[in-house]
SEGUDREN-64254 format. One line per 4 residues: number of its first residue (from 1); their letters; for each residue x, y, z of C-alpha. Coordinates in nm, 2 decimals, padded with zeros to 4 digits. Layout:
<pts>
NUM = A = X/Y/Z  ...
</pts>
This chain:
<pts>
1 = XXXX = 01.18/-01.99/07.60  01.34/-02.35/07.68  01.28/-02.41/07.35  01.40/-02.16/07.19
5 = XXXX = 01.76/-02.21/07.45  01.78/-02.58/07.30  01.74/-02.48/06.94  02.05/-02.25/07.01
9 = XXXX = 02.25/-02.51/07.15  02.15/-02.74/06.86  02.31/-02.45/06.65  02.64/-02.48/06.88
13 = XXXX = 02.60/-02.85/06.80  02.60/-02.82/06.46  02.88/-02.59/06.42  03.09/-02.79/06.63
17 = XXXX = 03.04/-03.11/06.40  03.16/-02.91/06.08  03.47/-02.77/06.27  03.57/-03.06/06.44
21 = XXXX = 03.52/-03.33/06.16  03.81/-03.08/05.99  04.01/-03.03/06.33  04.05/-03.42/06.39
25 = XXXX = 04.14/-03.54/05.97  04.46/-03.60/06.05  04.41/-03.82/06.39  04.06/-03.98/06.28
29 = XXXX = 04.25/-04.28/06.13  04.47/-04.41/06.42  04.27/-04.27/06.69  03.92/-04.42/06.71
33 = XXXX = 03.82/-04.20/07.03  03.86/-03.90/06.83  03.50/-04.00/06.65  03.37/-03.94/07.00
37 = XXXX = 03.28/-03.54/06.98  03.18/-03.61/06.61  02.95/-03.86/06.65  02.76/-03.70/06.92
41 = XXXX = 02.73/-03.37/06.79  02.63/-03.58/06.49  02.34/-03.74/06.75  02.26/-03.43/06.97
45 = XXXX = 02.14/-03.29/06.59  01.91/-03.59/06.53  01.79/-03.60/06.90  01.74/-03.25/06.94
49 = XXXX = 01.50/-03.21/06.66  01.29/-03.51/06.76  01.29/-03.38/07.11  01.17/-03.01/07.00
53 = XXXX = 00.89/-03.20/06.78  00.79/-03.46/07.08  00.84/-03.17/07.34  00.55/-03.22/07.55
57 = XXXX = 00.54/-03.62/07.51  00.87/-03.71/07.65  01.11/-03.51/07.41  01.22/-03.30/07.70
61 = XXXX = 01.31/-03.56/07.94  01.52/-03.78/07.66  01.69/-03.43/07.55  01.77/-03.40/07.93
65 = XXXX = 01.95/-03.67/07.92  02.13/-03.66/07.58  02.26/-03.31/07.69  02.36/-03.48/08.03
69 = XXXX = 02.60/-03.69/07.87  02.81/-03.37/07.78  02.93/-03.38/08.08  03.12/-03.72/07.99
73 = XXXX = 03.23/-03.64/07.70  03.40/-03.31/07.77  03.61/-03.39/08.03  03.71/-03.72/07.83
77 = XXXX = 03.81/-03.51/07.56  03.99/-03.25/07.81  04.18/-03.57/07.91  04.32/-03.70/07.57
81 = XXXX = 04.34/-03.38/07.43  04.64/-03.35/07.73  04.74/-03.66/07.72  04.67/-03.76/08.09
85 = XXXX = 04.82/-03.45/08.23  04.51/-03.19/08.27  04.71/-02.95/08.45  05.08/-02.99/08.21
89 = XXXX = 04.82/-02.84/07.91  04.65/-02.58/08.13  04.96/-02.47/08.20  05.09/-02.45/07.87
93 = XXXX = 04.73/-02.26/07.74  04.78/-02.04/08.05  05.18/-01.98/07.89  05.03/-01.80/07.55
97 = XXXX = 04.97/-01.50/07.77  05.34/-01.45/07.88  05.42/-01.52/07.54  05.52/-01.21/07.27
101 = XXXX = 05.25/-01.18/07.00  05.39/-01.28/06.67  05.52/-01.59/06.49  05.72/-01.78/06.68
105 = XXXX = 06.06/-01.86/06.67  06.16/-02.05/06.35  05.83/-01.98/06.14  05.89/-01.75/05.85
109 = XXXX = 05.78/-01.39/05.86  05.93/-01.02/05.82  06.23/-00.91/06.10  06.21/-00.62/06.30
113 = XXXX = 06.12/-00.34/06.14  05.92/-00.45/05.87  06.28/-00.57/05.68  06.27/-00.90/05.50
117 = XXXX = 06.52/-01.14/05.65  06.83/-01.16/05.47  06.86/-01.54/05.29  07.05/-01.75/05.47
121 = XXXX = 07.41/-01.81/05.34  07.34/-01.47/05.12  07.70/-01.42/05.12  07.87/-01.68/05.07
125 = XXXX = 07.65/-01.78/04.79  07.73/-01.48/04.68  08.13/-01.60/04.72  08.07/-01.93/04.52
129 = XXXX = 07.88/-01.75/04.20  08.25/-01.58/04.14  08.42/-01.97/04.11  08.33/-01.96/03.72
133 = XXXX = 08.42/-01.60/03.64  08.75/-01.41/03.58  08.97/-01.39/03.91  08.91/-01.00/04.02
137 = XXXX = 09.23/-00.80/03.99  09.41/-00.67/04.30  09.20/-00.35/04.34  08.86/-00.53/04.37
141 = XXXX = 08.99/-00.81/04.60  08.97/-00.54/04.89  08.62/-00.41/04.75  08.55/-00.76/04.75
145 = XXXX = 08.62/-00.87/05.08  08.47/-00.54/05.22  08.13/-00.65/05.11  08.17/-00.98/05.22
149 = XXXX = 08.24/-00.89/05.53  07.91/-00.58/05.55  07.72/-00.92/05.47  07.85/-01.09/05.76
153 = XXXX = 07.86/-00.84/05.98  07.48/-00.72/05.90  07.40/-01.10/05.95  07.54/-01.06/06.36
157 = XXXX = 07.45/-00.73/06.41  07.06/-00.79/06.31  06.87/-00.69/06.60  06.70/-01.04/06.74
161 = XXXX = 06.36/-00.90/06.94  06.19/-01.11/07.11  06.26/-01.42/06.93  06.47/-01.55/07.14
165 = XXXX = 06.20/-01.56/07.42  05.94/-01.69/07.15  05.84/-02.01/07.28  05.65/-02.19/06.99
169 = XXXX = 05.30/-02.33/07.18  05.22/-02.68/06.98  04.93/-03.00/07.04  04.55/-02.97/07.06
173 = XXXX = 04.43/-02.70/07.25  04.36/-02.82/07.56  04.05/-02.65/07.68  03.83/-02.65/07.40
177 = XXXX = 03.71/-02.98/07.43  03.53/-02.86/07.80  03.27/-02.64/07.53  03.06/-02.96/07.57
181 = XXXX = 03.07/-02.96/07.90  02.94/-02.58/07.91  02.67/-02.67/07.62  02.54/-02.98/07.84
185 = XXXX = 02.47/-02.78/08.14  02.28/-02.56/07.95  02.12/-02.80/07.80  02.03/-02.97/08.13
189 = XXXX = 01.92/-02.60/08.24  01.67/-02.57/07.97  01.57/-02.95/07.99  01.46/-02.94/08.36
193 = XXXX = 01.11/-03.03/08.49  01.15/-02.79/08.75  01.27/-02.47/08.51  00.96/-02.51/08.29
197 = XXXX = 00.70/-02.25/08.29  00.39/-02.38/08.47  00.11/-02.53/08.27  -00.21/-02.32/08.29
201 = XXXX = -00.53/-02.48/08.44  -00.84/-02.54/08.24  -01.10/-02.29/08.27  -01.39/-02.43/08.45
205 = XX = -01.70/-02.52/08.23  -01.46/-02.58/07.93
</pts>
């Protein structure tokens, strides 16, 4: 069974490298600690198979200890991740729940009701597109302006939701980077000498 618990985590392990050598392209190249979860999910792989193969001949105890340093390098990723200031970016994780689901403020996306936004400046681009054309007579002026003023006045009136409450939440995520601290205590868990089933006697006379 402690086997079978390591090869799991040595799945974990292996999704983490894929997802976080594509999380960290953009910071990999000024930020040399951001190899650090890479590179030992990267070794936990390599490790954990020797150790599964040399199980009974040390594999366990050396796995014990590779799984043991999770617990470094969690919390030193839970400390850049917030940039020195643990409990500023649990706060801010803890702040998506008092948050209104949706897109935040400024990101594109339908307005209430399922209406598309009107364009910005609709109207007075609408305004300048008459500069080249015949002057309207003295009836359509007040058609004209009419309009002109709908497009203003449906620009103020549009209902604003919860927009204006719609804090956009930004940076790493602040908590993720404790997954290797969960994944090295289980390792530990299913590493330790005194969690192992116990080894059968020999039958006497064999």
């Amino acid at each position: 069974m402690s086997r079978l618990i390591v090869l799991v985590l040595l799945g974990s392990f292996a999704l983490l490298l894929i997802e976080i050598r594509y999380l960290h392209q953009s910071v990999l190249g000024d930020q040399k600690i951001a190899w650090t979860p890479i590179v030992y999910s990267g070794l936990m792989l390599i490790i954990g198979v020797a150790g599964l193969i040399g199980w009974h001949h040390g594999g366990r105890r050396v796995l014990f200890w590779a799984f043991a340093l999770g617990l470094l390098v969690g919390p030193l990723g839970f400390w850049y991740h917030n940039m020195g200031h643990p409990l500023v970016g649990l706060r801010n994780e803890l702040a998506a729940w008092t948050q209104p689901v949706g897109p935040a403020e400024g990101e594109h996306g339908p307005a209430a009701g399922g209406e598309e936004p009107a364009p910005e400046g609709g109207g007075h681009a609408q305004g300048e597109g008459h500069h080249g054309e015949e002057k309207p007579s003295p009836d359509q002026e007040p058609a004209a302006g009419a309009a002109h003023g709908e497009g203003e006045g449906h620009e103020s009136d549009q209902p604003h939701g919860h927009g204006g409450d719609h804090v956009a939440l930004e940076g790493p995520p602040a908590l993720a980077p404790l997954s290797f601290f969960g994944l090295g205590l289980l390792g530990m868990l299913a590493c330790a000498r005194r969690l192992q089933p116990p080894t059968p006697a020999p039958e006497a006379g064999a």
